[in-house]
ROZAVO-704549 format. One record per residue: x, y, z of N, C-alpha, C in turn. Coordinates in steps of 0.001 Angstrom, whole numbers, plus 500000, padded with zeros to 6 digits. Example, Ala and Ser with C-alpha at 12.3 -4.5 7.8 and 13.67 -1.06 7.14 Angstrom:
ROZAVO-704549
513190494310507800512300495500507800513200496700507800/512850497750507080513670498940507140512900500030507870/
end
This chain:
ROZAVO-704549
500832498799500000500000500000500000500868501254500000/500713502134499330501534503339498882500512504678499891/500984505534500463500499506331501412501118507753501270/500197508678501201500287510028500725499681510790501820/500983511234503148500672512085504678500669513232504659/500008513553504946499431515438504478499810515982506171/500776516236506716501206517060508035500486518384508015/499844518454509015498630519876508832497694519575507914/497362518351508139496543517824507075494653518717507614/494493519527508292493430520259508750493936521256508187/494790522008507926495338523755507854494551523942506477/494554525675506233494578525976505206494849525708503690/496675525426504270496909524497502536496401523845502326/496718522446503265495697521365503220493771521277502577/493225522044503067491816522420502769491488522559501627/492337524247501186492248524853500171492519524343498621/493888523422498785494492523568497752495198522016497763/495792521630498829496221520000498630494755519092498114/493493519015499040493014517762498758491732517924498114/491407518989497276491074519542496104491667519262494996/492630519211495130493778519024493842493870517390494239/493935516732494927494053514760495432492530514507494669/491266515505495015489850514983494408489697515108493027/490701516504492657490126516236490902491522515246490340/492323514731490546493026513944490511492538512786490364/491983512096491474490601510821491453490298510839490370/489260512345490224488408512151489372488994511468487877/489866511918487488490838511816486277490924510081486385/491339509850487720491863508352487581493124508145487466/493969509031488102495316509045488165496158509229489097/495253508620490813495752508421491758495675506808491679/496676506524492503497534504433492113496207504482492564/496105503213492475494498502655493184494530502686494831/495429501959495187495958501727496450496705503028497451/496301503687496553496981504954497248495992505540498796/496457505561499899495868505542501180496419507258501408/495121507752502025495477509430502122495345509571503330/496665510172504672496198510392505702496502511733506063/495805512413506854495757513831507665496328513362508666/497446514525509338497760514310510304498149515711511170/497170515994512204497273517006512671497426517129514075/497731518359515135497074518120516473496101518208516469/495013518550515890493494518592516470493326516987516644/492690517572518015491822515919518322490620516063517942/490836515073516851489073514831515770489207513375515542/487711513274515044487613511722514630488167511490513527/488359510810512798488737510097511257487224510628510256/486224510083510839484933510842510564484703512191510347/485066512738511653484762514418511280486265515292510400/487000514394510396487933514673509747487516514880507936/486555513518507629486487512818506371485015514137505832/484533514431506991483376515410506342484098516900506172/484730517334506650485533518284506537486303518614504871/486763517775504933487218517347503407486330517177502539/485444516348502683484040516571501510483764518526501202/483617518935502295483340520360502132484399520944501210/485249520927501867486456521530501235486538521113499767/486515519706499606486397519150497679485413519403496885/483974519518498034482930519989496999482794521405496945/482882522109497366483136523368497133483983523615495851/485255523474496093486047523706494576485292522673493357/484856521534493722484468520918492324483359521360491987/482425521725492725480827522453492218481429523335491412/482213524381491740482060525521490585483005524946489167/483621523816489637484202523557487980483406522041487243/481964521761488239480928521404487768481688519905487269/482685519542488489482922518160488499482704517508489681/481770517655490357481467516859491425480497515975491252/481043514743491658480197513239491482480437512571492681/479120511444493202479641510609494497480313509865494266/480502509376492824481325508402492566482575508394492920/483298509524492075484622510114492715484670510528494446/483737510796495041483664511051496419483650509750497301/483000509217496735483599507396497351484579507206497396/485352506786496233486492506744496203487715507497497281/487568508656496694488274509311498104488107509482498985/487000509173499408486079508924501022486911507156501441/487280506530500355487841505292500927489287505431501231/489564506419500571491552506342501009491828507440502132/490491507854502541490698509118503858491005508292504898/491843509086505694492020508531507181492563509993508324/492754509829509343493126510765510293493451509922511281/495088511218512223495524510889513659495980511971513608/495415511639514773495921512856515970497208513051515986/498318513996516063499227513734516582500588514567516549/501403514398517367502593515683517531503755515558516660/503755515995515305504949515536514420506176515512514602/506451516067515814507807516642516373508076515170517307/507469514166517604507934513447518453507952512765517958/508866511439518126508915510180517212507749509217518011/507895509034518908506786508349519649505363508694519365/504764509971519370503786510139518659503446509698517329/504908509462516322504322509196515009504541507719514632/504611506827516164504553505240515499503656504786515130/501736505475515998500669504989515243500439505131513904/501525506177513224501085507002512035501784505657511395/503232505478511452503902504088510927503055502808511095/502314502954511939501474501542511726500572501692510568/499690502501510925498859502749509937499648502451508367/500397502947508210500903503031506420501667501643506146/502508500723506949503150499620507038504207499620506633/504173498884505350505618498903504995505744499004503656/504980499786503502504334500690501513505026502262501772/505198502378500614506058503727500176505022504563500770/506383505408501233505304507022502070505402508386501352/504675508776500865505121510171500495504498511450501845/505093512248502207504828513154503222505085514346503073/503888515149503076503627516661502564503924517245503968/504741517953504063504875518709505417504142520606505261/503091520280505197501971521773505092501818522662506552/503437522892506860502962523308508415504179524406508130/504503525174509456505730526196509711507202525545509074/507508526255508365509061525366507716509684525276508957/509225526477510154510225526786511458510239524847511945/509144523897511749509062522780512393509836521541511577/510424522215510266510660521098509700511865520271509894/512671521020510472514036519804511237513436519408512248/512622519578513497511741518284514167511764517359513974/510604517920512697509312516841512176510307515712511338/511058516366510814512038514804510030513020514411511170/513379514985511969514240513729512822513236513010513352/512108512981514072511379512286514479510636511312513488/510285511887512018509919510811510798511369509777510781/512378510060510760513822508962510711513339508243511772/513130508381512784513270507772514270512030506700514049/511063507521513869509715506228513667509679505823512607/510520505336511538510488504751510035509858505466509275/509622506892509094508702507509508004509616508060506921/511093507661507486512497507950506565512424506775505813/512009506017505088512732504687504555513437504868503297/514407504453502507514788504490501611513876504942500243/512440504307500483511800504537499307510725505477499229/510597506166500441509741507272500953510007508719500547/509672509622500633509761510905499789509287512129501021/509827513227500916509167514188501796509019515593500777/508186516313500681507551517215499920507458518830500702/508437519273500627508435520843501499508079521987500930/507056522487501545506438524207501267507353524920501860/507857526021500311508095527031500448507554527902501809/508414529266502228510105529094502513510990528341503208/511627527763502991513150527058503703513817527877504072/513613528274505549514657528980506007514326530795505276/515464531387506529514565533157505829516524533900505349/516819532745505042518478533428504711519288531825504478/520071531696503844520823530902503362521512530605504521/522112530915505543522510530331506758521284529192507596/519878530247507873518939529217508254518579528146507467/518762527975505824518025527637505131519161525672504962/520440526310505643521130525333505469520963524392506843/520620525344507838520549524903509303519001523763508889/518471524258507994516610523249507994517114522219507519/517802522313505718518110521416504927519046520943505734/520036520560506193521322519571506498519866518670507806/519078519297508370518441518148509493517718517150508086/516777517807506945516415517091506205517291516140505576/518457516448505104519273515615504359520077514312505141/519694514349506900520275513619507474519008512569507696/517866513200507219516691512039506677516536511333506077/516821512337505117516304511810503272517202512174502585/517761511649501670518869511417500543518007512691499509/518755513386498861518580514272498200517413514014497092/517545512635496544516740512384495377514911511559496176/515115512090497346513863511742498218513473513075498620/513642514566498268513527515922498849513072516697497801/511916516511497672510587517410496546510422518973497774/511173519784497269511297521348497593510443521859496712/509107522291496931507510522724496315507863524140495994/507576524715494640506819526170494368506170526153493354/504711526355493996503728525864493162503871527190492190/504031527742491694504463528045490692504804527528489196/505425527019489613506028525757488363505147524872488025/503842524892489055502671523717488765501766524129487443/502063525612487288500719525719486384501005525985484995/500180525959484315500076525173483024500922526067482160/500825527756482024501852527865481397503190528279481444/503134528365482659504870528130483107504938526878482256/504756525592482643505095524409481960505301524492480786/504301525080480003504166525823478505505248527112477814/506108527105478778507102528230478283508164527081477681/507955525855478417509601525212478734508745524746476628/508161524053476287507340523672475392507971524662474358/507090525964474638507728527203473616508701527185473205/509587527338474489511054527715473831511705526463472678/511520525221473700512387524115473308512021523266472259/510746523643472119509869522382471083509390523329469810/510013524475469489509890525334468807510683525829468384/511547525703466619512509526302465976512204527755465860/511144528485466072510933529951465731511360530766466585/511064530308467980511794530549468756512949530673469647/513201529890469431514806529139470360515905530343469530/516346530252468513517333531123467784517017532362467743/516109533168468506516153534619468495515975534596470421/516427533721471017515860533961471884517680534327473012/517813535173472612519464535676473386519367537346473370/520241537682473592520812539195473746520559539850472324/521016539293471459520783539740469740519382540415469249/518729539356470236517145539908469833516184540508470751/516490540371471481515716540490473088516104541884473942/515344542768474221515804544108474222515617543991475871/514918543628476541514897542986478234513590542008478621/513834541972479825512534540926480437511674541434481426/510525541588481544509863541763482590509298540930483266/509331540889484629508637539079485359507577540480486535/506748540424486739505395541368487631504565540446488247/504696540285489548503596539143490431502934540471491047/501767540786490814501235541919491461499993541598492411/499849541815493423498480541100494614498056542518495362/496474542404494635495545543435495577495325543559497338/495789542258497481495681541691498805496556542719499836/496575543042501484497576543590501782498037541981502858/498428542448503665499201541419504599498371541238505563/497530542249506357496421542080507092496583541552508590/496379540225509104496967539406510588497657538455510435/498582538552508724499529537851508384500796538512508680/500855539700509266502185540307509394503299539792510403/502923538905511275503765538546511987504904537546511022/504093536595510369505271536317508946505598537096508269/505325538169508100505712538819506414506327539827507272/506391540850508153507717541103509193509032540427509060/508767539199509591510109538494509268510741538465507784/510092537945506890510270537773505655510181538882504473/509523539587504627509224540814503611509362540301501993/508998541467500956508671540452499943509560540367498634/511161540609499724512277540205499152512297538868499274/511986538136500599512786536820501151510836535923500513/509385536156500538508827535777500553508433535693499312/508699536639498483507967535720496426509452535787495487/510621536893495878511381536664494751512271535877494885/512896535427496391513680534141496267513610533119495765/511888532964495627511739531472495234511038532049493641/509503532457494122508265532584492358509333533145491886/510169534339492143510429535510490500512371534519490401/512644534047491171513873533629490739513455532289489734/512634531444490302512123530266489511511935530706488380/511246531777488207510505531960486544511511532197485948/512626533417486325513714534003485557514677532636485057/514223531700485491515584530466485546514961529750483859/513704529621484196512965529133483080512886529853481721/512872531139482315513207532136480757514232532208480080/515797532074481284516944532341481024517700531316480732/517331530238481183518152528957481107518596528108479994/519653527881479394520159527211478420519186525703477841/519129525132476888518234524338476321518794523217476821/518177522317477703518952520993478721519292519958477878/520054519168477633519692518087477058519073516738477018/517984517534477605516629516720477500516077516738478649/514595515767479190513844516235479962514452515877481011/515336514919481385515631514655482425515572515732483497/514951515397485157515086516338486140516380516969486894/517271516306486090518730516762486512519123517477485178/518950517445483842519314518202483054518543519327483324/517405519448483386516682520409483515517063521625484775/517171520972485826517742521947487148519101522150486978/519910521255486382521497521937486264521598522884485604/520523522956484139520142524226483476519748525771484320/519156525415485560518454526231485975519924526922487242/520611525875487691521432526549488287522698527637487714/522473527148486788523305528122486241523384529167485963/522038529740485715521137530803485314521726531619487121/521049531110488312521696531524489440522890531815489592/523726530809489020525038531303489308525769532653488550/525232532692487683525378533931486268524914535446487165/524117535349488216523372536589488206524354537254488826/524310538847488229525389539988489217525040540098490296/525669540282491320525885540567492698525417542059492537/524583542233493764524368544106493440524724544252495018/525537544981494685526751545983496405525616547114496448/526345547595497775525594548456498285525476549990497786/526905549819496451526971551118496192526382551577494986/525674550354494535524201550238493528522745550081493446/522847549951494853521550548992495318520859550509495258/520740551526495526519762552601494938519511552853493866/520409552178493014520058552886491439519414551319490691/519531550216491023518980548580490526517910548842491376/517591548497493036516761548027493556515649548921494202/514607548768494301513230549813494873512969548932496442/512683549608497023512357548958498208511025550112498890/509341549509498733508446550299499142507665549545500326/506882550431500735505737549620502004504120550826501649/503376549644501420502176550661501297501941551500502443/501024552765502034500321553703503121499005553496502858/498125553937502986496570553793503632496185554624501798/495148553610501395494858554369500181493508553505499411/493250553592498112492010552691497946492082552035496801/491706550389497032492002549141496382490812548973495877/490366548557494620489071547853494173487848549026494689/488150550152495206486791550801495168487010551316496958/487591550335497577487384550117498852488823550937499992/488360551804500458489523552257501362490320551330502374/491382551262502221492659549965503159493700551216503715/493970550485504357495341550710505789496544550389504979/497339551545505541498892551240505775499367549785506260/500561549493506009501118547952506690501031548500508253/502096549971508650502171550287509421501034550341510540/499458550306509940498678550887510602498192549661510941/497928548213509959497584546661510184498367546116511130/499761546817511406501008545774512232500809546350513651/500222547929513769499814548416515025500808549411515082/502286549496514476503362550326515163504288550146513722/505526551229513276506124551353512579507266550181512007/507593549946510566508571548647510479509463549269509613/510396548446509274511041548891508062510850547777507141/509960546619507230509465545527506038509304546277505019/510107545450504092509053545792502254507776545305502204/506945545809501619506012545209500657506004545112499423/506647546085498905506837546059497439508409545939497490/508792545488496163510178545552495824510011545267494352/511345545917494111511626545974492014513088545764492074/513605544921491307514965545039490935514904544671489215/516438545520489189517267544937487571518170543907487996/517947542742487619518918541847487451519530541548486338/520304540986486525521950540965485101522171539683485075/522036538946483911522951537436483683524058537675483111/525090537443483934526633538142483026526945536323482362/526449536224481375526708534803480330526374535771478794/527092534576477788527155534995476551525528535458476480/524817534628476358523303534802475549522842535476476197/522712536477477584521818537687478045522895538317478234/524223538837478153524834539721478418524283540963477801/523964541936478773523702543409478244521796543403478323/521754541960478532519922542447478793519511542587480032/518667543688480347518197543807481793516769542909482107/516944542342483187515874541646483422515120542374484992/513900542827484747513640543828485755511909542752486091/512190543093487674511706542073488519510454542974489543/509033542917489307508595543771490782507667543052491049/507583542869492382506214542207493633505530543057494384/504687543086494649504002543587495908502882543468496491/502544543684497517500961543893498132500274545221497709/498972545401497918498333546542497350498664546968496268/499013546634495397499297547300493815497985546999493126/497634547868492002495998548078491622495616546693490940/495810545582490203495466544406490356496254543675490096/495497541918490474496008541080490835496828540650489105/498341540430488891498650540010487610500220539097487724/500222538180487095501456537813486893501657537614485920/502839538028485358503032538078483971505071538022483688/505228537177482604506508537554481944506425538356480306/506988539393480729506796539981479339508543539873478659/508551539220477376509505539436476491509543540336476023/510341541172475808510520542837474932511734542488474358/511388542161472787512236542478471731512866543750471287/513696543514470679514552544936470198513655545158468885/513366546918468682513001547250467779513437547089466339/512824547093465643513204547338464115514621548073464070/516001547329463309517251548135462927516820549219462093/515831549362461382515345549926460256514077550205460046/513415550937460168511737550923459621511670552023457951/511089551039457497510650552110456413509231552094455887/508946552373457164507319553033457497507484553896458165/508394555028457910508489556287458380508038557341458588/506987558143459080506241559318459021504729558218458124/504487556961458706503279556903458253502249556659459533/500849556814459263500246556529460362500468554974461068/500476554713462108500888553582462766502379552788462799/502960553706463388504740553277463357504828551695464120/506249551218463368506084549857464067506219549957465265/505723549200466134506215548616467459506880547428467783/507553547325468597508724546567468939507883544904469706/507968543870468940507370542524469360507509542435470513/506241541794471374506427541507472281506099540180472746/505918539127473587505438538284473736505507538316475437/504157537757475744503174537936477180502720536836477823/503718535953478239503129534752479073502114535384480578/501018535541480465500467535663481918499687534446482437/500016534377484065499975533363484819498839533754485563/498570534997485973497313535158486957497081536422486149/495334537092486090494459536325486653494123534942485711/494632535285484273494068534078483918495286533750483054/495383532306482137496482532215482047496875531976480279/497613532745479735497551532947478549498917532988477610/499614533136476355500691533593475661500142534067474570/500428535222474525500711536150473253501349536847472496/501423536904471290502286537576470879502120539079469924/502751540003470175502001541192469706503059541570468100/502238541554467296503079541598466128502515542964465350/503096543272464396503165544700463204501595543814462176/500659544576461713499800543826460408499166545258459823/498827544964458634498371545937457831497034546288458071/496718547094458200495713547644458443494750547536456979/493522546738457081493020546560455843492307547884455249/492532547921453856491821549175453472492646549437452118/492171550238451585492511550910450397493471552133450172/493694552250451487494553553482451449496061553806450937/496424554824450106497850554739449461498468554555449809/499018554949450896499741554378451956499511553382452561/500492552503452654500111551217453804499916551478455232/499137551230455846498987551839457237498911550852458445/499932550682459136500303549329460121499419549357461385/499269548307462106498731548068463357498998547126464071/499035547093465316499468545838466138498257544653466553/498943543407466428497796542698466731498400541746467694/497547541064468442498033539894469445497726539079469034/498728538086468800498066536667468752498234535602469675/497036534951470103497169533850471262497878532987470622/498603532103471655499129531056471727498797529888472502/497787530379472621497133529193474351496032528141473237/496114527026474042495651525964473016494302526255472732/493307526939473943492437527604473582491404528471472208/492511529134471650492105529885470472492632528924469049/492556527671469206492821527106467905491520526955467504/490284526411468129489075526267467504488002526534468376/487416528099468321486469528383469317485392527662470087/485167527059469242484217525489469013484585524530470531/485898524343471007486167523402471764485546524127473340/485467523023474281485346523443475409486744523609476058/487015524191476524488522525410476904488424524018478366/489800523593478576489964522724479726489494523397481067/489414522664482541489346523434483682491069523904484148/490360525125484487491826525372485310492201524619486066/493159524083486392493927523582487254494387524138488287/494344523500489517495053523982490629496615523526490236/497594524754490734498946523860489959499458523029491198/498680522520492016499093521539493318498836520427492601/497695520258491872497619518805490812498946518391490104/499259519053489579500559518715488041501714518373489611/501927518940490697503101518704491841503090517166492393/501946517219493352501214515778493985501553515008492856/500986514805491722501417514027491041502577513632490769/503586514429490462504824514255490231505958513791491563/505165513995492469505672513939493702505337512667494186/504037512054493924503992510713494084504680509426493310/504906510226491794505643509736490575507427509756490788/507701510110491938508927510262491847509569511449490869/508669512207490318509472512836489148509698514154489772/510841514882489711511484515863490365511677516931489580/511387516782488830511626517901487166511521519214487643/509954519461488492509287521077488814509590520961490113/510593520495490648510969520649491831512325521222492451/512423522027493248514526522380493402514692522362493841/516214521631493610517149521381493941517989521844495122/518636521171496176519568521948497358520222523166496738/521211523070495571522112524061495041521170524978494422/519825524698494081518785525762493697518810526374494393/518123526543495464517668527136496447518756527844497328/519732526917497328521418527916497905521803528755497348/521923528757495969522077529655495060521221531168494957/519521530726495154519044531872495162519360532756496310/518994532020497621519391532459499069520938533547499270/521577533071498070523223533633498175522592535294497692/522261535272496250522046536165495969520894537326496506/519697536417497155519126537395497803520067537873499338/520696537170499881521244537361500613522207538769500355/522914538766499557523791540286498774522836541426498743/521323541286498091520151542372498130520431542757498852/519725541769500373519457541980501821520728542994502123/521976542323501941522887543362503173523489544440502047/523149544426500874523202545628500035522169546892500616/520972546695501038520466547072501758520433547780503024/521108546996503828521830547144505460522851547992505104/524064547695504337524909548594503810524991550118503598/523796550347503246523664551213502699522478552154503039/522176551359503982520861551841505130519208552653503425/519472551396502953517978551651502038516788551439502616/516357552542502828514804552264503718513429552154502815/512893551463502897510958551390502095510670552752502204/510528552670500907509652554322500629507695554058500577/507356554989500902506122554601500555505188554814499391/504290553832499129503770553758498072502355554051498645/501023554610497789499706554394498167498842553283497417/498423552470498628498086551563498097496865551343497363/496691550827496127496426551117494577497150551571493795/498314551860493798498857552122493094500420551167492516/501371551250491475502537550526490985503610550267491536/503241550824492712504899551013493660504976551936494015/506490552346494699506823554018494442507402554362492915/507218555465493014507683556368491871509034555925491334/510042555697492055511129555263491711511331553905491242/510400553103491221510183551918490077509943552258489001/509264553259488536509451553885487233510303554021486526/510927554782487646512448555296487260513574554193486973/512826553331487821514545552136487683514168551848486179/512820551960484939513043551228484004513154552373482965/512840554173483547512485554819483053514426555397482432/515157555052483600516428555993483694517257554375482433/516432553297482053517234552734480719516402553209479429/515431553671479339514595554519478364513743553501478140/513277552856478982512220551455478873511010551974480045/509362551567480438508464551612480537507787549903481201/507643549574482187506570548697482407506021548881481658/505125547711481186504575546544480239502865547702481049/502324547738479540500819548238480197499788547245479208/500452546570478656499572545718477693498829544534478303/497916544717478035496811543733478408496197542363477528/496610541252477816496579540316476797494932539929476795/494264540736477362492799540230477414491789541809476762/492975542368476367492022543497475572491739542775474126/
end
């Protein structure tokens, strides 16, 4: 029997987004048969009130994507189970070892990373380490490359490296996956895709959301150490990264480390003119008047909420391209997006006519919804003596091949992970030297920062940042991306 342990198997993740993503999974028919699902939390609950809990939670997300059946709810009503219990102790987790036997374990640890050297010395101690067992860790590891080594070395004295699925769901969704496709499975692309042609990159995770009675984490972490160490470094790796030779999950991440290792170091005696560092003030989101961080946390911080940087790959194929990076809370909506910005025309000779060319772009966006486009030069139909140009987008999402089809359900990108995570396959997963690597370099930000005593400016929230994110793209004669792939 093969067994899939959800630690905080009650929490939020768990609820929301793990066993939602385990139900439409079922549904598909692409959980092993034998696959046994247990929660394991401190709440003292029954196995029962555990198992209705979860119905809620699965039917909820499947009603609105109008896949809910009892059939599939049987099913996963048969591989539910629950215990009670303290993950930190090995003695507490021998009932959990009984329960699963002596069948492969996979174990989602959905709790404080602060618990995760515990929780695995005590999984070694009660057999939840076995050779053929797997452990699955939510983002962040550690809040600095010193802690991050202090978590990982207790894990690695668990689990052997090729047993350590390091999660950012990020990489789960469909067209992130769909970039790697683009680039590599596509001659049109691949050979313009370097410094020659490519004028910079934009990567924008933008959230209406503020931090709210989450600040006691995001204090610590701010949203240097909390989306770009891991989401905006991951994506940049995938944009930037050399063509692997082949799918393998080790060609693929050695590709990706490299990309890390390439990036410039930014000192302190740059870090004002590359990096933005803001914190919202009290202003109005969606219609609706919101608070300062300062005013949600009760008392004054120096946390980011927002941050922008230029990053540099000093390698042959991006040398000289800027790759400019911004996150934040309260910014006017929710978007993630990589924008490619090609270099303009060497030449136009559509000079002084109406509709000058514009410079190609192409628009992978990830939230709110998820799309690739590409914005190209076309003639404007008509009779006129002059030829008269216009820009058009064209999708790339499998979507717009025949209006006719029914467009797939979105996916939670915890589906495409779990899976792969039960599959052994490590591909969308990183690596120790991943994650060291990023930690190094955010680490240089950080005390580029300290260095140089850069304090959060403030931004009002609804709005792009501060002003001086402008500037970081305005002072290379470049502009944030205002294009909308859904106009």
């Amino acid at each position: 029997m093969a067994a899939l342990v959800l630690f905080g198997g009650g929490g939020d993740l768990a609820m929301r987004m793990l066993l939602p993503s385990l139900y439409f999974l079922d549904h598909e028919g692409r959980l092993p048969e034998d696959l046994k699902i247990i929660g394991a939390a401190r709440s003292e609950e029954t196995a029962d009130e555990y198992i209705e809990k979860v119905r809620t939670a699965c039917e909820s997300k499947a009603r609105a994507d109008d896949v809910w059946d009892e059939a599939t709810w049987s099913r996963m009503k048969a591989r539910l189970d629950y215990l009670a219990v303290d993950a930190t102790s090995a003695e507490s987790l021998k009932p959990l070892k009984d329960k699963v036997g002596d069948g492969d374990v996979t174990s989602f640890l959905a709790v404080s990373p602060s618990l995760y050297a515990r929780i695995v010395t005590a999984m070694r101690a009660a057999g939840l380490a076995e050779a053929n067992d797997r452990v699955v860790l939510e983002k962040p590891v550690g809040r600095d490359l010193d802690s991050f080594r202090e978590i990982d070395d207790a894990v690695s004295d668990a689990f052997s490296e090729s047993q350590v699925f390091r999660i950012d769901h990020y990489l789960g969704k469909e067209t992130v996956q769909n970039l790697i496709a683009l680039r590599f499975g596509n001659t049109v692309f691949e050979p313009l895709w370097n410094a020659q042609n490519i004028d910079h990159v934009e990567i924008t995770i933008g959230e209406t959301v503020g931090v709210g009675d989450r600040w006691p984490y995001y204090d610590e972490y701010g949203a240097l150490r909390d989306m770009l160490q891991n989401h905006m470094l991951q994506l940049l790796c995938l944009v930037a990264m050399e063509p692997p030779s082949d799918l393998d999950p080790e060609s693929v991440r050695n590709e990706k480390v490299k990309v890390l290792r390439s990036l410039r170091p930014i000192t302190h005696e740059e870090a004002e003119r590359v990096t933005v560092r803001g914190q919202y003030v009290g202003g109005i989101v969606d219609g609706e008047t919101v608070k300062g961080y300062d005013e949600e946390r009760g008392q004054p911080s120096d946390t980011e909420t927002f941050v922008a940087i230029r990053a540099d790959i000093d390698n042959w194929r991006w040398a000289g391209v800027p790759f400019f990076m911004r996150t934040g809370k309260r910014l006017p909506e929710k978007r993630t997006e990589i924008v490619i910005a090609f270099k303009p025309l060497p030449h136009s000779i559509f000079d002084g006519r109406e509709g000058e060319p514009q410079a190609n772009r192409m628009i992978i966006e990830l939230q709110p919804e998820e799309d690739i486009s590409l914005t190209v030069m076309n003639k404007k139909a008509g009779l006129d003596a002059q030829m008269q140009l216009q820009p058009i987008k064209m999708s790339l999402s499998w979507g717009f091949r025949d209006k006719t089809e029914t467009p797939p359900r979105r996916r939670i990108a915890y589906e495409r992970l779990l899976l792969d995570a039960l599959n052994g396959d490590s591909t969308l997963f990183v690596r120790r030297d991943e994650a060291e690597q990023a930690w190094k370099w955010v680490d240089e930000v950080s005390q580029a920062w300290s260095d140089g005593n850069v304090k959060p400016q403030d931004y009002v929230a609804g709005t792009w940042g501060p002003d001086t994110a402008d500037m970081l793209m305005a002072r290379t004669g470049r502009d944030w991306n205002t294009i909308d792939v859904r106009d």
